[in-house]
C-alpha positions as CSV (number, residue, x, y, z in Angstrom):
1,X,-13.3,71.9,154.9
2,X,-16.6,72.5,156.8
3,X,-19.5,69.7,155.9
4,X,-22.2,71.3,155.1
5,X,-26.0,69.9,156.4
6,X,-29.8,70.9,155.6
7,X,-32.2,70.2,158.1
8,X,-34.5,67.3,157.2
9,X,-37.4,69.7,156.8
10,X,-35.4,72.4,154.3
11,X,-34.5,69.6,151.8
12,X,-37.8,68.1,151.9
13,X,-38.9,71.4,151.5
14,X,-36.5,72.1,148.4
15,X,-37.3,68.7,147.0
16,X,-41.1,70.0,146.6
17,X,-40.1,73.1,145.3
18,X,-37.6,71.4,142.4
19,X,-40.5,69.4,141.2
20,X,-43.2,71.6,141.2
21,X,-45.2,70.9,144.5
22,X,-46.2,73.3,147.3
23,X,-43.9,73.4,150.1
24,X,-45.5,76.7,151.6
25,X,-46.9,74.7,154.6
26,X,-43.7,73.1,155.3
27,X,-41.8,74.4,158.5
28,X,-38.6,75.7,156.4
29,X,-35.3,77.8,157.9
30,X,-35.2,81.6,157.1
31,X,-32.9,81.3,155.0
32,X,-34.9,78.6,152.7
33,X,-37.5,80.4,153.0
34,X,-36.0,83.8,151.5
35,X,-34.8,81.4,148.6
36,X,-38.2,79.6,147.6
37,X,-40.3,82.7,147.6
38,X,-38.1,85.1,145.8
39,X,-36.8,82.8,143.1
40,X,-39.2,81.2,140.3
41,X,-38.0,78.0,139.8
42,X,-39.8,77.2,136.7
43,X,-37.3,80.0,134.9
44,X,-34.0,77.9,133.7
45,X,-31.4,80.7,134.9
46,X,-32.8,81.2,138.8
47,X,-32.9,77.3,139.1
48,X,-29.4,77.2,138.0
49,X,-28.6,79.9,140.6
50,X,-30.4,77.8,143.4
51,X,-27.7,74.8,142.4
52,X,-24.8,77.1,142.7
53,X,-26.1,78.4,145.7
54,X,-26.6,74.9,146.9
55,X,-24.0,73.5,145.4
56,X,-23.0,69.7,145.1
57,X,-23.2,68.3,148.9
58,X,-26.0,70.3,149.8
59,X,-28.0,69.1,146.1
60,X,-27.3,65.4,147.0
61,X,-28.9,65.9,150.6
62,X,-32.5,67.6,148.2
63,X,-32.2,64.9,145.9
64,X,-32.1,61.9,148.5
65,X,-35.3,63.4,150.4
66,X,-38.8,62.1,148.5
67,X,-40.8,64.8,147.7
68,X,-43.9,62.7,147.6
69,X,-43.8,61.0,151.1
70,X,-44.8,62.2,154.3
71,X,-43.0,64.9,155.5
72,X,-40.5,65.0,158.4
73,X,-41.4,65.1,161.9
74,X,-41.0,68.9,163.4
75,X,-40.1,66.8,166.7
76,X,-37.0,65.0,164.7
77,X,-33.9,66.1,166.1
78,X,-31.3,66.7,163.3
79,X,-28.0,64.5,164.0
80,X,-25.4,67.0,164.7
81,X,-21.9,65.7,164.2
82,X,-18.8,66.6,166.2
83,X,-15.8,65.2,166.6
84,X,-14.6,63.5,169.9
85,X,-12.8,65.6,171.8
86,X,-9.0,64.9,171.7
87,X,-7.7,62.6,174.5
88,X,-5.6,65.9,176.2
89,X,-8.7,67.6,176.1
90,X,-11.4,65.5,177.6
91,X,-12.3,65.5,181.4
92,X,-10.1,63.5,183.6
93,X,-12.7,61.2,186.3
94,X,-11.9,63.2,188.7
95,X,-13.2,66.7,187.2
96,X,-16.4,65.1,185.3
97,X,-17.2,64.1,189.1
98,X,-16.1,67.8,190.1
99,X,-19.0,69.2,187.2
100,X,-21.7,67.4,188.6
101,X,-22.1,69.6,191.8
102,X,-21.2,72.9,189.7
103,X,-24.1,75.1,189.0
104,X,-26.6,74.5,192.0
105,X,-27.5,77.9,191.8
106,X,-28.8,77.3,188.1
107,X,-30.9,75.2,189.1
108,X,-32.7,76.2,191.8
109,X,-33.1,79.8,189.9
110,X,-34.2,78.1,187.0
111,X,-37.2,75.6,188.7
């Protein structure tokens, strides 16, 4: 099952919206952004169609975030979570020192 995550700045964004306040000014995803202008949360059935849309992990993540404090930094990073790579599957010493002289030519395109 894939874990699903909002960005720090769409539930803040949400969490203003489910209570009332503006959230226009908030730096939001496309996608949240398509959501809070088009439906009218103040109407029972569209707010129950944002929670299905949202549905229970993603509710809990607009619920935990404060709508009243500050809002998130645009220059927080979101924690991405992966799993470790699998022990067959990770670098051996010998090929991690290999990588660091791949790619010169990047580099000196790219500068």
């Amino acid at each position: 099952m894939k874990i699903l995550t909002l960005s720090r700045q769409d539930a803040y964004a949400l969490s203003r919206a489910l209570v009332g306040c503006p959230w226009v000014d908030q730096p939001v995803s496309s996608l949240v952004y398509a959501m809070l202008t088009r439906l009218d949360l103040k109407k029972p059935d569209e707010m129950a169609f944002l929670r299905q849309i949202l549905g229970t992990d993603l509710m809990r993540q607009v619920l935990a975030a404060d709508p009243q404090s500050e809002p998130p930094s645009d220059t927080e990073a979101d924690t991405i979570i992966a799993p470790s790579l699998p022990q067959d599957a990770r670098p051996t010493p010998e090929q991690a020192d290999a990588a660091a002289t791949v790619g010169g030519w990047l580099k000196d395109c790219v500068q």
